[in-house]
N, C-alpha and C positions, 0 to 999 in steps of 0.2 A: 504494500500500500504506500500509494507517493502523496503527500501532501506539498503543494505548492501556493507560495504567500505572496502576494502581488500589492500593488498602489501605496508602496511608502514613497517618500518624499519631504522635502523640503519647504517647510511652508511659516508663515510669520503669525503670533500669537494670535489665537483669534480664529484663524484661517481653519475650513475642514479638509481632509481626507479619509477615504472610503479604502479597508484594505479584503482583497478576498482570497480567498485558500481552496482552491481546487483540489478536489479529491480523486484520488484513482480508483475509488470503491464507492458504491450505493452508502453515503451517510446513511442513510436508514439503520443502519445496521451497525451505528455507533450510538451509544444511550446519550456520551457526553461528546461537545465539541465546545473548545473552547481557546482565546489568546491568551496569548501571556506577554508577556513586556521584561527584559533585561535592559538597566541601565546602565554607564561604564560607573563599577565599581561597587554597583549594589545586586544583590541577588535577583533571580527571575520569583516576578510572582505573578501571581492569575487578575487576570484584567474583568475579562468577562466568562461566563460560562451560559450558556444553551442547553438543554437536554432532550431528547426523542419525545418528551410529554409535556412538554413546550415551559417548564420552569427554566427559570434567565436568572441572574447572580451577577452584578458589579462588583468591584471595588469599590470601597467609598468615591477613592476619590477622583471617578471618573463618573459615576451618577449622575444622570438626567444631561449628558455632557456625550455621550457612548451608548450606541445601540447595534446590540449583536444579533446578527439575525441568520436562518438558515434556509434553501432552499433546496429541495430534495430532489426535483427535477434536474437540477444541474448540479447538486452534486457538490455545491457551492457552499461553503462559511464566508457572511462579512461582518465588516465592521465599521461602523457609521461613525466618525471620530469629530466633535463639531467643538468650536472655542476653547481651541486645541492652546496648550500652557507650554510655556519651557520645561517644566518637567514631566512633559508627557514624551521628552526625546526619549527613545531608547528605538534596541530592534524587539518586533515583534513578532512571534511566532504563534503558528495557528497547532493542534491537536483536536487528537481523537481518544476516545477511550472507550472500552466496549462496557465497562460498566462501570459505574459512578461511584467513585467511593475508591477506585484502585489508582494504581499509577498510570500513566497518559500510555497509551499504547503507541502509537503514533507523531510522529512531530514534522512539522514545516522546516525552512530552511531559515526563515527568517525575512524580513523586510525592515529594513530601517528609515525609521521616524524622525526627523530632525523639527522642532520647534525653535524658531527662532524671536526674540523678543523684539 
């Protein structure tokens, strides 16, 4: 299974981008999809989460600001990234996991974020 992470960029405080993750397999068939974000020098943590029975999960501090969405026909994870902050720079990666609660089965390659102020 290949996960592929697309539309990061360069963009100024404020500004949106849209990132999506094509999948090489039927999502269906993953319960959890979800990003995650590493910045230089701090750990990866979970941005947003999805699940097969349509429960969503932010982080704080990306709330009403981030909207993770999935599309089964294509196969697609995105992510809707709007008044976007300097500290929302990092790379982001997309996953999969077959059940909720385990470790990510699956990972992207990543896409990098740059917010500039």
């Amino acid at each position: 299974v290949q996960l592929q992470a697309s539309g990061g960029g360069s963009v100024q405080a404020g500004g949106s981008l849209t990132l999506s993750c094509a999948v090489s397999r039927s999502i269906s068939s993953f319960n959890g999809l979800a990003w995650h974000r590493q910045a230089p020098g701090k750990q990866r943590e979970l941005v947003a989460l999805i699940t097969s029975g349509g429960y969503i999960n932010y982080v704080d501090s990306v709330t009403g600001r981030f909207t993770i969405s999935r599309d089964n026909a294509k196969d697609t994870l995105y992510l809707q990234m709007n008044r976007l902050k300097p500290e929302d720079t990092a790379v982001y990666y997309c996953a999969a996991q077959r059940r909720i609660g385990t470790l990510y089965d699956y990972w992207g390659q990543g896409t990098q974020v740059t917010v500039s102020s």
